[in-house]
N, C-alpha and C positions, 0 to 999 in steps of 0.2 A: 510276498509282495506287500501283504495289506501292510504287516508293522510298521515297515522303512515309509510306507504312504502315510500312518498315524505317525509318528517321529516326524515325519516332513513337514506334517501341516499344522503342528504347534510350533514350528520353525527349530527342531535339535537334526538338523539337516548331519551333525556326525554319524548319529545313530543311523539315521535312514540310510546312508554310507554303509555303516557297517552291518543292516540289514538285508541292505541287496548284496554287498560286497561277499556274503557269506554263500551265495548259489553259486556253486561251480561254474564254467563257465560251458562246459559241457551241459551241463541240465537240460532238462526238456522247458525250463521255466530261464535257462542262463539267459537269452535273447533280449525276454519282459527285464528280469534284471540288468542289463546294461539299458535299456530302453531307460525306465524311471532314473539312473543314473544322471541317465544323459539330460535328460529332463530336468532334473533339481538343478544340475549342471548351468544348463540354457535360463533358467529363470534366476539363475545367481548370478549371472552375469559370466562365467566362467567358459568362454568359449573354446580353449582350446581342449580342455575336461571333457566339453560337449561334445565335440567333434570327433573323438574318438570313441567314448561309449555309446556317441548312434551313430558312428560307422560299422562297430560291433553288429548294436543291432540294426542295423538296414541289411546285413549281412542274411539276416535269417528269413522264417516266411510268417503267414499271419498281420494281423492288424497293429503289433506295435511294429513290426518290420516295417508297415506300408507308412506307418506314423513318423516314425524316424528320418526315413527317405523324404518324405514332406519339411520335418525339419530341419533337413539340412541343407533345403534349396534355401529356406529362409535363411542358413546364417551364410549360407554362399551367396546371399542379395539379390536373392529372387523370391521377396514377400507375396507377391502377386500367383506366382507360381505354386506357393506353399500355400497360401489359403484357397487357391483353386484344387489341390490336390485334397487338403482335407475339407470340403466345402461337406461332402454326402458323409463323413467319415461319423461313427456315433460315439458316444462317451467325453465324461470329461475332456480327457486327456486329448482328444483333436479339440474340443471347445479352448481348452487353454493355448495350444497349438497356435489355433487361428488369431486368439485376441493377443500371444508375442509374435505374432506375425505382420500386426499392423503397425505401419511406418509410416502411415500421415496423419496429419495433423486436421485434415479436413472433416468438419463437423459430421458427416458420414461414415466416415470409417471411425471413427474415433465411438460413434454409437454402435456402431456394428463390435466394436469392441466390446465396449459395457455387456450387450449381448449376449455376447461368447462367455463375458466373466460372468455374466446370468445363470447362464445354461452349466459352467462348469462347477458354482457354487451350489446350482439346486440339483444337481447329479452323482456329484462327488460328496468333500467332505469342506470343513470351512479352512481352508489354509488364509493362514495369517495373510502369506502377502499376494494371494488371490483379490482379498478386501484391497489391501492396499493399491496393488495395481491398478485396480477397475476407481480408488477415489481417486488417481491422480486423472485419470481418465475424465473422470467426473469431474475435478476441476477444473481440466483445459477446457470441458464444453460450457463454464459457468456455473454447472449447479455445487458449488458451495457447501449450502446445506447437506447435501447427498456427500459429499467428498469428506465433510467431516465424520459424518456418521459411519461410514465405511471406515477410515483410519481409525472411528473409538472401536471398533466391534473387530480389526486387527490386533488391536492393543490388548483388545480382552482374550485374546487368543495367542498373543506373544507379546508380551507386557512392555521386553525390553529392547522393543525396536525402537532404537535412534532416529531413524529416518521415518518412521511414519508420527511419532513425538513432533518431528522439526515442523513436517508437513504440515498437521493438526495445526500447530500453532499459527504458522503462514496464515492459512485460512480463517482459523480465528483470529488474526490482526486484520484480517481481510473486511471481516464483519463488524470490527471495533468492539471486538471480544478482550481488550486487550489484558485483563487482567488474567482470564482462562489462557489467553498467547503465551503469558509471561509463564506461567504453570511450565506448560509444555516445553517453553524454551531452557526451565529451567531442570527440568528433569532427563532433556535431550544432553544439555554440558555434562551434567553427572555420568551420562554413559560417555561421552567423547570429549572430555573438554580442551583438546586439540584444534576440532574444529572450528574455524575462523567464523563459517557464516550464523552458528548460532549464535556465537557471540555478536555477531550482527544485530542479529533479528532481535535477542534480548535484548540489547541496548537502546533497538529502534520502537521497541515495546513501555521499557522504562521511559524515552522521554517523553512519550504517548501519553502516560501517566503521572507525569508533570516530576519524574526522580530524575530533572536533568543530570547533577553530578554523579549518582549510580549510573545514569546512561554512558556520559563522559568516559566510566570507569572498562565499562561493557565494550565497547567500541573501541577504546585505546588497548584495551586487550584482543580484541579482533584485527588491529593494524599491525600489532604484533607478531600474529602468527603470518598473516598476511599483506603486505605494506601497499602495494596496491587496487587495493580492496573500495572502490568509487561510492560504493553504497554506506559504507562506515564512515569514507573522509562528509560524504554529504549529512548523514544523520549526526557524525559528530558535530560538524559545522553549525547545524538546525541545533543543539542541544547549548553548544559555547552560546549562538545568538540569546539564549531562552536567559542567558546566565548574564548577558550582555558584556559577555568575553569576546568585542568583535575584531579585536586583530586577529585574535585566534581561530576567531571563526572563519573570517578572510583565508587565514592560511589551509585553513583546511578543504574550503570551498574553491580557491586557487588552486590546491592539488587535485581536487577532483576533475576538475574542467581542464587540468591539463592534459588527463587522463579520458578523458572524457568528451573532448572537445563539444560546443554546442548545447549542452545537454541542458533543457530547457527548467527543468525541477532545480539543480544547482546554479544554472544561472539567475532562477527568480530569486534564489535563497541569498546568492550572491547583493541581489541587487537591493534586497532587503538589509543586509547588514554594513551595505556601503551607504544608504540612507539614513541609517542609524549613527555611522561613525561620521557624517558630513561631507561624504564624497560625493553629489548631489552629481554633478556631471555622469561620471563612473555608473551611479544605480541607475542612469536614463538609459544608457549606451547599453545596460544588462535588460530591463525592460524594452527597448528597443530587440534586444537580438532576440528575448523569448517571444517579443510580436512578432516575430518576422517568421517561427515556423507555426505559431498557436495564434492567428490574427486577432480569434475572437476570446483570448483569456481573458476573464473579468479581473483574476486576482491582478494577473500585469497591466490592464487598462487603469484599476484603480492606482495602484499602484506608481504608475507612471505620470496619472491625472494630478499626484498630489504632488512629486516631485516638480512637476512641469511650474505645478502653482507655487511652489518655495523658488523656482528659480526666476518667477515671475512673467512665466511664460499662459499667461490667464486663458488667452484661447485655445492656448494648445491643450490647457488643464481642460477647460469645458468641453474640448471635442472628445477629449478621451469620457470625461465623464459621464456626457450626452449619451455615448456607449453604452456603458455599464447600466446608466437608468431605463434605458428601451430597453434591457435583460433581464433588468432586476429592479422593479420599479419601488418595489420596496425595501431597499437599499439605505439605512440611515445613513451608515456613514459615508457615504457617495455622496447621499443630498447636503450634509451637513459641509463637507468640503467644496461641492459647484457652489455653495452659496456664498462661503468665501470670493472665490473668481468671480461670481456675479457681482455679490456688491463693490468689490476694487473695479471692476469694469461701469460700475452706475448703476447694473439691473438693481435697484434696490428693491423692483416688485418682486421679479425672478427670487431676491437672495430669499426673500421673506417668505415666499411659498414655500421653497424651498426646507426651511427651518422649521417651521411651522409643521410642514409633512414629515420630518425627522424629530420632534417632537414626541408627535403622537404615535410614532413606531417606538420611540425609543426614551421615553420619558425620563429615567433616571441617566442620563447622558449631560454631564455638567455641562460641558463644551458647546454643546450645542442650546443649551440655556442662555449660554453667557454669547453666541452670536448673536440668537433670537434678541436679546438685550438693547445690544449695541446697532444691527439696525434698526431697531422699532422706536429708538432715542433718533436717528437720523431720519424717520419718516416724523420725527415729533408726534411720537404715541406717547406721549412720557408715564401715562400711567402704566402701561402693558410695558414699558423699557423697565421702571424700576420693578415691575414687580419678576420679570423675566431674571435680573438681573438678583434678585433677593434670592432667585431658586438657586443659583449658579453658587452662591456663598452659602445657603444652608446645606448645599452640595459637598462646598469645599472651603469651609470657612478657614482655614492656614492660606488659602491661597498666597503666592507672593504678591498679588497685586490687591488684596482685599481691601484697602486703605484707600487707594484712589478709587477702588469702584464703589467703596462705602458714600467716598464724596459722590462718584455720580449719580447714586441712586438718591442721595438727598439734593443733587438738584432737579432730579425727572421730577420726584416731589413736590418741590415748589414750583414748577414749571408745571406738574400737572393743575396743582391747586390754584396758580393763578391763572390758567387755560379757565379752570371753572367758575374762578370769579368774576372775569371777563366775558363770559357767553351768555347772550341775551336771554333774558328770564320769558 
Protein backbone atom coordinates (compact mmCIF):
# COMPACT_ATOMS: atom_id res chain seq x y z
CA UNK A 1 0.00 0.00 0.00
CA UNK A 2 2.54 2.47 1.20
CA UNK A 3 4.52 2.73 -2.52
CA UNK A 4 1.13 3.39 -4.66
CA UNK A 5 0.41 6.12 -1.52
CA UNK A 6 4.20 7.58 -2.13
CA UNK A 7 3.70 7.55 -6.20
CA UNK A 8 0.32 9.12 -5.39
CA UNK A 9 1.18 11.92 -3.53
CA UNK A 10 3.96 13.35 -5.83
CA UNK A 11 1.05 13.19 -8.27
CA UNK A 12 2.57 9.63 -10.76
CA UNK A 13 -1.07 8.45 -9.94
CA UNK A 14 0.10 5.59 -12.95
CA UNK A 15 2.44 4.01 -10.62
CA UNK A 16 0.26 4.23 -7.71
CA UNK A 17 -2.25 2.27 -10.35
CA UNK A 18 0.24 -0.09 -10.89
CA UNK A 19 1.06 -0.50 -7.26
CA UNK A 20 -2.06 -1.33 -5.97
CA UNK A 21 -3.14 -2.89 -9.26
CA UNK A 22 -0.40 -5.54 -8.54
CA UNK A 23 -2.40 -7.24 -5.06
CA UNK A 24 -4.39 -9.98 -6.10
CA UNK A 25 -7.57 -9.47 -5.69
CA UNK A 26 -7.93 -12.26 -3.39
CA UNK A 27 -5.30 -11.06 -0.83
CA UNK A 28 -5.70 -10.49 2.56
CA UNK A 29 -4.63 -6.66 1.79
CA UNK A 30 -6.79 -7.11 -2.08
CA UNK A 31 -9.85 -4.93 -0.28
CA UNK A 32 -7.24 -1.76 1.14
CA UNK A 33 -6.08 -2.13 -2.61
CA UNK A 34 -9.18 -1.57 -4.39
CA UNK A 35 -9.95 0.98 -1.42
CA UNK A 36 -6.91 3.52 -2.35
CA UNK A 37 -7.78 2.88 -5.97
CA UNK A 38 -10.99 3.97 -5.62
CA UNK A 39 -9.67 6.90 -3.72
CA UNK A 40 -7.03 8.41 -6.29
CA UNK A 41 -10.16 7.54 -8.36
CA UNK A 42 -12.62 9.91 -6.34
CA UNK A 43 -10.07 12.63 -6.09
CA UNK A 44 -9.36 12.55 -9.80
CA UNK A 45 -12.39 13.23 -10.59
CA UNK A 46 -13.08 9.85 -12.22
CA UNK A 47 -16.28 8.52 -10.98
CA UNK A 48 -17.17 5.84 -12.79
CA UNK A 49 -13.26 4.07 -11.89
CA UNK A 50 -14.52 5.07 -8.37
CA UNK A 51 -17.53 3.44 -8.07
CA UNK A 52 -16.35 0.31 -8.92
CA UNK A 53 -13.06 -0.05 -7.03
CA UNK A 54 -15.13 1.03 -3.63
CA UNK A 55 -17.82 -1.09 -4.49
CA UNK A 56 -15.01 -3.92 -4.46
CA UNK A 57 -14.05 -2.64 -1.33
CA UNK A 58 -17.31 -1.95 0.63
CA UNK A 59 -17.59 -5.53 -0.29
CA UNK A 60 -15.13 -6.45 2.40
CA UNK A 61 -14.74 -5.89 6.25
CA UNK A 62 -12.47 -3.60 8.42
CA UNK A 63 -12.12 0.21 8.34
CA UNK A 64 -11.31 0.79 4.64
CA UNK A 65 -14.59 -1.36 3.91
CA UNK A 66 -16.58 1.10 6.46
CA UNK A 67 -14.52 4.00 4.55
CA UNK A 68 -15.61 3.06 1.18
CA UNK A 69 -19.39 2.45 2.06
CA UNK A 70 -19.10 6.25 3.50
CA UNK A 71 -17.76 7.25 0.02
CA UNK A 72 -20.14 6.03 -1.95
CA UNK A 73 -23.08 7.67 -0.33
CA UNK A 74 -21.16 10.85 -1.14
CA UNK A 75 -20.92 10.08 -4.82
CA UNK A 76 -24.61 8.70 -4.77
CA UNK A 77 -25.38 12.56 -3.29
CA UNK A 78 -25.66 12.05 -0.04
CA UNK A 79 -22.59 14.35 1.43
CA UNK A 80 -24.46 14.94 4.54
CA UNK A 81 -24.64 11.16 4.98
CA UNK A 82 -21.05 10.41 4.15
CA UNK A 83 -19.54 12.92 6.46
CA UNK A 84 -21.81 11.73 9.19
CA UNK A 85 -20.61 8.29 8.52
CA UNK A 86 -17.00 9.20 8.69
CA UNK A 87 -17.40 12.05 11.40
CA UNK A 88 -15.56 9.32 14.46
CA UNK A 89 -13.71 7.56 11.67
CA UNK A 90 -9.61 8.04 12.39
CA UNK A 91 -6.77 8.52 9.75
CA UNK A 92 -6.09 10.46 6.84
CA UNK A 93 -7.88 8.77 4.69
CA UNK A 94 -11.72 9.61 6.32
CA UNK A 95 -10.01 13.28 7.01
CA UNK A 96 -9.70 13.41 3.07
CA UNK A 97 -13.17 11.48 2.91
CA UNK A 98 -14.89 14.17 4.64
CA UNK A 99 -13.29 17.52 3.27
CA UNK A 100 -14.47 15.73 -0.74
CA UNK A 101 -17.38 15.29 0.76
CA UNK A 102 -18.23 18.87 1.24
CA UNK A 103 -20.68 20.53 -1.16
CA UNK A 104 -21.29 24.04 0.12
CA UNK A 105 -20.09 26.80 -0.28
CA UNK A 106 -21.01 28.13 3.06
CA UNK A 107 -18.21 29.78 5.13
CA UNK A 108 -18.77 26.74 7.67
CA UNK A 109 -18.36 23.89 5.95
CA UNK A 110 -15.95 25.29 3.59
CA UNK A 111 -13.64 25.75 7.14
CA UNK A 112 -14.69 22.48 8.23
CA UNK A 113 -13.15 21.54 5.07
CA UNK A 114 -9.68 23.27 5.50
CA UNK A 115 -9.86 21.15 8.68
CA UNK A 116 -10.21 17.91 7.41
CA UNK A 117 -7.33 18.95 4.86
CA UNK A 118 -5.41 19.98 8.22
CA UNK A 119 -5.77 16.93 9.85
CA UNK A 120 -5.09 14.71 6.69
CA UNK A 121 -1.87 16.69 5.76
CA UNK A 122 -0.44 16.64 9.48
CA UNK A 123 -1.40 12.56 9.58
CA UNK A 124 -0.66 11.47 6.24
CA UNK A 125 1.98 12.39 3.74
CA UNK A 126 2.05 15.91 1.75
CA UNK A 127 0.11 15.11 -1.53
CA UNK A 128 0.36 17.69 -4.16
CA UNK A 129 -3.32 18.10 -4.62
CA UNK A 130 -4.28 17.79 -0.79
CA UNK A 131 -2.29 21.48 -0.75
CA UNK A 132 -4.14 22.23 -3.66
CA UNK A 133 -7.71 21.42 -2.74
CA UNK A 134 -7.60 22.83 0.68
CA UNK A 135 -6.09 26.62 -1.38
CA UNK A 136 -9.00 26.59 -3.51
CA UNK A 137 -10.88 26.23 -0.38
CA UNK A 138 -8.82 28.97 1.07
CA UNK A 139 -9.76 31.19 -1.60
CA UNK A 140 -13.51 30.92 -1.71
CA UNK A 141 -13.26 31.90 2.03
CA UNK A 142 -11.00 35.06 1.06
CA UNK A 143 -7.70 34.22 2.50
CA UNK A 144 -5.63 34.73 -0.54
CA UNK A 145 -2.51 34.87 1.13
CA UNK A 146 -3.07 31.29 2.46
CA UNK A 147 -4.39 29.90 -1.11
CA UNK A 148 -1.28 31.13 -2.65
CA UNK A 149 0.96 29.54 -0.27
CA UNK A 150 -0.80 26.29 -0.46
CA UNK A 151 -0.79 25.98 -4.44
CA UNK A 152 3.42 27.19 -4.08
CA UNK A 153 4.06 24.17 -1.61
CA UNK A 154 1.67 21.93 -4.32
CA UNK A 155 3.95 22.94 -6.94
CA UNK A 156 7.03 22.19 -5.01
CA UNK A 157 5.61 18.72 -4.76
CA UNK A 158 4.31 18.26 -8.38
CA UNK A 159 5.81 21.09 -10.28
CA UNK A 160 3.75 20.41 -13.41
CA UNK A 161 0.39 20.87 -12.37
CA UNK A 162 -1.44 23.19 -14.87
CA UNK A 163 -4.27 23.90 -12.70
CA UNK A 164 -2.75 24.90 -9.54
CA UNK A 165 -0.08 27.34 -12.01
CA UNK A 166 -3.54 28.88 -13.53
CA UNK A 167 -4.81 29.03 -9.94
CA UNK A 168 -1.69 30.83 -8.33
CA UNK A 169 -1.79 33.09 -10.79
CA UNK A 170 -5.70 34.12 -10.61
CA UNK A 171 -4.87 34.85 -7.09
CA UNK A 172 -1.86 36.63 -7.79
CA UNK A 173 -3.75 39.04 -10.20
CA UNK A 174 -6.10 39.14 -7.36
CA UNK A 175 -3.35 41.02 -5.26
CA UNK A 176 -1.91 43.12 -8.28
CA UNK A 177 0.96 40.67 -8.28
CA UNK A 178 0.59 40.99 -11.86
CA UNK A 179 3.91 40.44 -12.92
CA UNK A 180 4.43 36.93 -10.62
CA UNK A 181 0.39 36.41 -12.45
CA UNK A 182 1.96 36.68 -15.78
CA UNK A 183 4.88 33.92 -14.67
CA UNK A 184 2.38 31.44 -13.84
CA UNK A 185 0.07 32.12 -16.64
CA UNK A 186 2.85 31.69 -18.67
CA UNK A 187 4.21 28.46 -17.60
CA UNK A 188 0.45 27.21 -17.16
CA UNK A 189 0.19 27.64 -21.75
CA UNK A 190 3.48 25.65 -21.79
CA UNK A 191 1.79 22.67 -20.21
CA UNK A 192 -1.77 23.36 -22.06
CA UNK A 193 -1.76 25.80 -24.55
CA UNK A 194 -5.17 24.56 -25.81
CA UNK A 195 -6.66 26.16 -22.99
CA UNK A 196 -8.63 29.10 -23.81
CA UNK A 197 -8.95 30.59 -20.26
CA UNK A 198 -5.27 31.06 -19.59
CA UNK A 199 -4.82 32.62 -22.48
CA UNK A 200 -7.47 34.65 -20.89
CA UNK A 201 -5.89 35.41 -17.79
CA UNK A 202 -2.41 36.13 -19.58
CA UNK A 203 -3.77 38.49 -21.78
CA UNK A 204 -5.83 40.26 -18.95
CA UNK A 205 -2.33 40.26 -17.00
CA UNK A 206 -0.46 41.95 -19.93
CA UNK A 207 -2.89 44.73 -20.37
CA UNK A 208 -2.48 45.11 -16.43
CA UNK A 209 1.01 45.79 -17.31
CA UNK A 210 0.37 48.41 -19.75
CA UNK A 211 1.62 45.30 -23.05
CA UNK A 212 -1.77 46.41 -24.56
CA UNK A 213 -0.88 44.85 -28.20
CA UNK A 214 0.81 41.51 -26.49
CA UNK A 215 -2.60 41.63 -24.52
CA UNK A 216 -4.64 42.05 -27.96
CA UNK A 217 -2.47 39.07 -29.03
CA UNK A 218 -3.27 36.80 -25.79
CA UNK A 219 -7.02 37.27 -25.95
CA UNK A 220 -7.52 37.03 -29.79
CA UNK A 221 -5.93 33.71 -29.26
CA UNK A 222 -8.26 32.94 -26.37
CA UNK A 223 -11.39 33.86 -28.89
CA UNK A 224 -9.97 31.49 -30.83
CA UNK A 225 -10.07 28.48 -29.24
CA UNK A 226 -13.15 29.81 -27.79
CA UNK A 227 -15.50 32.45 -29.42
CA UNK A 228 -17.65 33.03 -27.01
CA UNK A 229 -15.56 33.64 -24.19
CA UNK A 230 -17.28 37.23 -22.42
CA UNK A 231 -14.23 37.72 -20.23
CA UNK A 232 -11.72 37.94 -23.45
CA UNK A 233 -14.36 40.04 -25.67
CA UNK A 234 -14.29 42.40 -22.50
CA UNK A 235 -10.63 42.62 -21.63
CA UNK A 236 -9.91 42.68 -25.34
CA UNK A 237 -12.22 45.62 -25.64
CA UNK A 238 -10.41 47.39 -22.21
CA UNK A 239 -6.92 46.72 -24.25
CA UNK A 240 -8.20 48.10 -28.04
CA UNK A 241 -9.59 51.27 -25.66
CA UNK A 242 -5.88 51.51 -24.11
CA UNK A 243 -4.73 51.68 -27.89
CA UNK A 244 -7.61 54.15 -28.68
CA UNK A 245 -8.92 51.44 -31.28
CA UNK A 246 -12.55 52.34 -30.39
CA UNK A 247 -14.67 50.94 -33.19
CA UNK A 248 -12.90 47.92 -32.25
CA UNK A 249 -13.27 48.19 -29.04
CA UNK A 250 -17.12 48.87 -29.43
CA UNK A 251 -17.25 45.66 -31.40
CA UNK A 252 -15.88 43.84 -28.96
CA UNK A 253 -17.76 45.24 -25.98
CA UNK A 254 -20.99 44.92 -28.31
CA UNK A 255 -20.28 41.06 -28.34
CA UNK A 256 -19.86 40.74 -24.94
CA UNK A 257 -23.03 42.43 -23.65
CA UNK A 258 -24.71 40.61 -26.21
CA UNK A 259 -23.53 37.65 -24.48
CA UNK A 260 -23.85 38.95 -21.53
CA UNK A 261 -26.65 41.07 -21.39
CA UNK A 262 -26.58 43.90 -18.58
CA UNK A 263 -23.24 43.22 -17.34
CA UNK A 264 -22.38 46.30 -15.48
CA UNK A 265 -17.98 46.05 -15.86
CA UNK A 266 -18.75 45.84 -19.90
CA UNK A 267 -21.18 48.21 -19.96
CA UNK A 268 -19.08 50.99 -17.93
CA UNK A 269 -16.23 49.96 -20.54
CA UNK A 270 -18.70 50.30 -23.16
CA UNK A 271 -19.74 53.72 -22.12
CA UNK A 272 -16.17 54.79 -21.86
CA UNK A 273 -15.31 54.07 -25.24
CA UNK A 274 -18.53 55.71 -26.67
CA UNK A 275 -17.39 58.86 -24.73
CA UNK A 276 -14.22 58.74 -26.42
CA UNK A 277 -15.51 58.13 -30.03
CA UNK A 278 -18.37 61.13 -29.56
CA UNK A 279 -21.29 59.09 -28.98
CA UNK A 280 -22.27 61.33 -25.96
CA UNK A 281 -25.88 60.15 -25.84
CA UNK A 282 -24.94 56.34 -26.28
CA UNK A 283 -22.10 56.50 -23.01
CA UNK A 284 -25.19 58.24 -20.69
CA UNK A 285 -27.71 55.48 -21.67
CA UNK A 286 -24.54 52.86 -20.61
CA UNK A 287 -23.78 54.90 -17.41
CA UNK A 288 -27.48 55.10 -16.92
CA UNK A 289 -28.03 51.28 -17.01
CA UNK A 290 -24.62 50.59 -14.77
CA UNK A 291 -26.68 53.10 -12.21
CA UNK A 292 -29.46 51.40 -12.30
CA UNK A 293 -27.92 48.10 -10.70
CA UNK A 294 -24.70 49.82 -8.89
CA UNK A 295 -26.59 53.16 -7.60
CA UNK A 296 -23.66 54.13 -5.71
CA UNK A 297 -20.68 53.52 -8.48
CA UNK A 298 -18.22 56.52 -8.16
CA UNK A 299 -16.54 55.48 -11.32
CA UNK A 300 -20.28 55.81 -13.26
CA UNK A 301 -21.31 58.86 -11.36
CA UNK A 302 -18.04 60.59 -12.40
CA UNK A 303 -18.34 59.31 -15.38
CA UNK A 304 -21.82 60.28 -16.31
CA UNK A 305 -21.25 63.86 -14.30
CA UNK A 306 -18.85 64.75 -17.15
CA UNK A 307 -20.87 63.48 -20.04
CA UNK A 308 -23.92 65.23 -18.69
CA UNK A 309 -21.64 68.49 -18.45
CA UNK A 310 -20.47 68.15 -22.47
CA UNK A 311 -24.08 67.68 -23.34
CA UNK A 312 -24.67 70.75 -21.37
CA UNK A 313 -26.84 69.27 -19.05
CA UNK A 314 -24.89 71.45 -15.77
CA UNK A 315 -27.27 70.19 -13.16
CA UNK A 316 -27.50 67.01 -14.04
CA UNK A 317 -23.47 67.07 -14.10
CA UNK A 318 -23.53 68.67 -10.49
CA UNK A 319 -25.86 66.21 -8.88
CA UNK A 320 -23.91 63.37 -10.09
CA UNK A 321 -20.83 65.17 -9.04
CA UNK A 322 -22.21 66.33 -5.64
CA UNK A 323 -22.28 62.32 -5.32
CA UNK A 324 -19.03 61.37 -5.90
CA UNK A 325 -17.58 64.39 -3.44
CA UNK A 326 -19.66 63.25 -0.27
CA UNK A 327 -17.63 59.87 -1.09
CA UNK A 328 -14.54 60.98 -2.07
CA UNK A 329 -13.92 64.42 -0.88
CA UNK A 330 -10.67 64.38 -2.05
CA UNK A 331 -11.38 63.59 -5.57
CA UNK A 332 -9.39 66.13 -7.95
CA UNK A 333 -10.61 65.29 -10.69
CA UNK A 334 -14.37 65.44 -9.63
CA UNK A 335 -13.75 69.00 -8.29
CA UNK A 336 -11.92 70.17 -11.09
CA UNK A 337 -14.80 69.14 -13.46
CA UNK A 338 -18.12 70.54 -10.98
CA UNK A 339 -16.13 73.66 -11.33
CA UNK A 340 -16.55 73.80 -14.76
CA UNK A 341 -20.73 73.34 -14.35
CA UNK A 342 -20.35 75.81 -11.53
CA UNK A 343 -18.86 78.55 -13.30
CA UNK A 344 -21.20 78.06 -16.67
CA UNK A 345 -24.14 78.09 -14.07
CA UNK A 346 -22.45 81.55 -12.26
CA UNK A 347 -21.29 79.85 -8.91
CA UNK A 348 -18.08 81.50 -9.77
CA UNK A 349 -17.37 81.11 -5.74
CA UNK A 350 -18.49 77.43 -5.85
CA UNK A 351 -15.97 77.03 -9.19
CA UNK A 352 -13.06 78.74 -7.48
CA UNK A 353 -13.21 76.58 -4.22
CA UNK A 354 -13.47 74.18 -6.01
CA UNK A 355 -10.21 74.57 -8.12
CA UNK A 356 -8.33 75.91 -5.67
CA UNK A 357 -9.10 72.38 -3.47
CA UNK A 358 -7.93 70.41 -6.86
CA UNK A 359 -5.03 72.22 -6.89
CA UNK A 360 -3.63 71.34 -3.82
CA UNK A 361 -4.47 67.71 -4.17
CA UNK A 362 -3.24 67.58 -7.44
CA UNK A 363 -0.73 70.38 -8.24
CA UNK A 364 1.08 69.19 -11.40
CA UNK A 365 -2.61 68.80 -13.15
CA UNK A 366 -2.25 71.50 -16.14
CA UNK A 367 -6.02 71.55 -16.76
CA UNK A 368 -6.85 72.42 -13.63
CA UNK A 369 -4.25 75.53 -13.62
CA UNK A 370 -5.62 76.72 -16.74
CA UNK A 371 -9.48 76.74 -15.11
CA UNK A 372 -8.05 78.24 -11.85
CA UNK A 373 -6.93 81.00 -14.50
CA UNK A 374 -9.76 81.67 -16.27
CA UNK A 375 -11.98 82.13 -13.24
CA UNK A 376 -9.78 84.12 -11.13
CA UNK A 377 -9.45 86.61 -14.53
CA UNK A 378 -13.55 86.74 -14.25
CA UNK A 379 -13.58 87.44 -10.28
CA UNK A 380 -10.87 90.23 -11.62
CA UNK A 381 -7.76 88.67 -9.47
CA UNK A 382 -5.80 89.43 -12.52
CA UNK A 383 -2.64 88.87 -10.61
CA UNK A 384 -3.47 85.29 -9.41
CA UNK A 385 -5.32 84.81 -13.16
CA UNK A 386 -1.93 85.48 -14.93
CA UNK A 387 0.12 83.79 -12.79
CA UNK A 388 -2.43 80.61 -12.62
CA UNK A 389 -2.44 80.87 -16.09
CA UNK A 390 1.80 81.03 -16.53
CA UNK A 391 1.63 77.53 -14.63
CA UNK A 392 -0.86 76.02 -17.31
CA UNK A 393 1.89 76.97 -20.12
CA UNK A 394 5.15 76.01 -18.27
CA UNK A 395 2.87 72.96 -18.06
CA UNK A 396 2.21 72.67 -21.49
CA UNK A 397 3.93 75.17 -23.45
CA UNK A 398 2.87 73.53 -27.27
CA UNK A 399 -0.49 73.99 -26.03
CA UNK A 400 -2.77 74.87 -29.30
CA UNK A 401 -3.98 77.68 -27.59
CA UNK A 402 -0.76 79.08 -26.01
CA UNK A 403 -0.96 82.40 -28.16
CA UNK A 404 -4.13 83.70 -27.26
CA UNK A 405 -3.59 82.82 -23.64
CA UNK A 406 -0.02 84.33 -23.83
CA UNK A 407 -2.25 87.57 -24.88
CA UNK A 408 -4.43 87.07 -21.75
CA UNK A 409 -1.84 86.62 -19.43
CA UNK A 410 -0.42 90.10 -20.57
CA UNK A 411 -3.45 91.67 -20.26
CA UNK A 412 -4.16 90.23 -16.39
CA UNK A 413 -0.83 92.18 -16.25
CA UNK A 414 -1.67 95.27 -17.02
CA UNK A 415 -4.86 95.04 -15.58
CA UNK A 416 -3.18 93.84 -12.59
CA UNK A 417 -0.65 96.81 -12.62
CA UNK A 418 -3.04 99.39 -13.29
CA UNK A 419 -5.40 97.91 -10.27
CA UNK A 420 -2.21 98.89 -8.40
CA UNK A 421 -1.61 102.13 -9.59
CA UNK A 422 -5.14 103.07 -8.99
CA UNK A 423 -5.41 102.04 -5.14
CA UNK A 424 -5.11 104.50 -2.68
CA UNK A 425 -1.73 104.89 -1.01
Amino acid sequence: MELGILHWAVGDREQARVAWGAVPAGAPEGSAAAFYRGLEALCDRRGGESLADLGTAARGTGLEARLARAALAGLRGEPGAAREALRDEPGWEAALLRALATRSEARDALAACIADYDQALRDGIPFAWAYHNRAVAKGRLGDVAGAIADYTTALRVRPGSHESLRNRGLHRYQTADYRAALEDFDAALRLRPQESESWTHRGSARQRLGDNPGAIEDLTSALRLRPDDTDALHARGVARMALHQFPEALEDLDAALRLRPGDPESLQARATARRAGGDLPGARDDYDSVLQVRPDDLEALSGRGLVRQHLSDHAGALADLDRVLRSKPQDASALTTRAVSRRTLGDLDGALADLRAAVQLRPDHAETHLGLGLVQREREAWAEAAASLEEFLRRRPTDRHAASLRGLIEDCRARAAGAAGNSPR
